[in-house]
N, C-alpha and C positions, 0 to 999 in steps of 0.2 A: 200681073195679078189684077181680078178683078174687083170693083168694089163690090161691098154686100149690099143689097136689096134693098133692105133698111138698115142707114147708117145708123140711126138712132139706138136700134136694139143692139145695135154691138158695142155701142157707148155705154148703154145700161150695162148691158152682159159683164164688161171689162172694169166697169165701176162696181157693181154688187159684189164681183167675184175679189176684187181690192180690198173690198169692205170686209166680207169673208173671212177672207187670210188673214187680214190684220186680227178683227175680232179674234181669230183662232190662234194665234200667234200669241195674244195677253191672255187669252183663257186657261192654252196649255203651261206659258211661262208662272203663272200664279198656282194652277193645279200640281203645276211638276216639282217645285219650289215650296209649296205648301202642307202637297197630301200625298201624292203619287211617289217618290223620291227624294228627296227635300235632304241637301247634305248632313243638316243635323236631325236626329230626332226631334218632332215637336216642329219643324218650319226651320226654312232658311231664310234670313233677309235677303237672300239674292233674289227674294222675290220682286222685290223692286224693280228688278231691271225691267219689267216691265212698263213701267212712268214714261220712257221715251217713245213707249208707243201709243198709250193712251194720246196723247198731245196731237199726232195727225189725224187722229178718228173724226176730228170735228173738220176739219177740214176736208178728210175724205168726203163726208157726209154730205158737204155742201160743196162738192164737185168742184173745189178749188184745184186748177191747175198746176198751180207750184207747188202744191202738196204732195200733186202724185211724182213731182218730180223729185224734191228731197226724199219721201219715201224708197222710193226705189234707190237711194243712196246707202241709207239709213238702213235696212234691212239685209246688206249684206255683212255687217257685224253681227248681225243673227246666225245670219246664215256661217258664219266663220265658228263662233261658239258653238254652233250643231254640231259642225264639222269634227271640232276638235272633241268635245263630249262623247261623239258618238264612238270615234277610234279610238278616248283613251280612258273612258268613265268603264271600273268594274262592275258595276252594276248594272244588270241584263236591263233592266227596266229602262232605268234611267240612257240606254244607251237606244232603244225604240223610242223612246221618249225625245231623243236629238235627231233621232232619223225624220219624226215628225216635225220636227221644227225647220230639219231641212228642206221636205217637201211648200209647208207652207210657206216659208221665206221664197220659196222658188216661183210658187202662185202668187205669190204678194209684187214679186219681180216683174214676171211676164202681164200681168196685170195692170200694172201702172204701165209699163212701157208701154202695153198695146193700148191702154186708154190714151195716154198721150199722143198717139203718132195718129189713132182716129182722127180726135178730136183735132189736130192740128192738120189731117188731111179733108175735113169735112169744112174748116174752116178756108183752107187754100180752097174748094171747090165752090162755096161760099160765094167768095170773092172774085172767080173767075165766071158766074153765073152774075153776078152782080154788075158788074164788066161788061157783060156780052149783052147786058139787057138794057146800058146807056149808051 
């Protein structure tokens, strides 16, 4: 596998596209819980569940490392509630409504893992240019 061209833009790329999902991830969880499906008339409080993703946003933001990496932890209880919403919620909506949560949980995934494995390969590279030049 080769590197890309510019490491840089694929750093950006793999972080905008984190930032992304997450955003879309508390938009759809408050939209779907709110307005869209919402288990009781009138709003569910399970709209909350979205609170634990507000909290790495700021750290997405400011390209903290350990953030992308609890994230990608942290988003597969998302992804697990899609799952099960989707196969067993009777209502059509609400059941494209967990399919979307699945995709995005899955961008949110490949996302942090590939910023992380850049960024720690441009770091190793870094370092061996650094090396090679004392």
């Amino acid at each position: 596998m080769t590197a890309p061209a510019n490491p840089s833009a694929s750093v950006s790329a793999s972080r905008w596209l984190a930032v992304g999902s997450l955003a879309g991830l508390i938009a759809l969880g408050l939209a779907w819980e709110l307005w869209l499906a919402p288990l009781r008339p009138g709003g569910s409080w399970l709209a909350l569940k979205v609170l634990p993703l507000v909290v790495p946003l700021a750290g997405l933001l400011k390209n903290r490392m350990y953030t992308y990496r609890w994230v990608s932890l942290l988003v597969w209880l998302y992804f697990t509630e899609g799952v099960v919403r989707a196969w067993s919620d009777i209502n059509g909506v609400s059941q494209v409504l967990a399919l979307i949560q699945v995709v995005l949980c899955l961008a949110l995934f490949i996302a942090c893992a590939w910023h992380v494995r850049l960024r720690l390969r441009n770091a190793a590279q870094a370092r061996r240019l650094e090396g090679a030049t004392q």
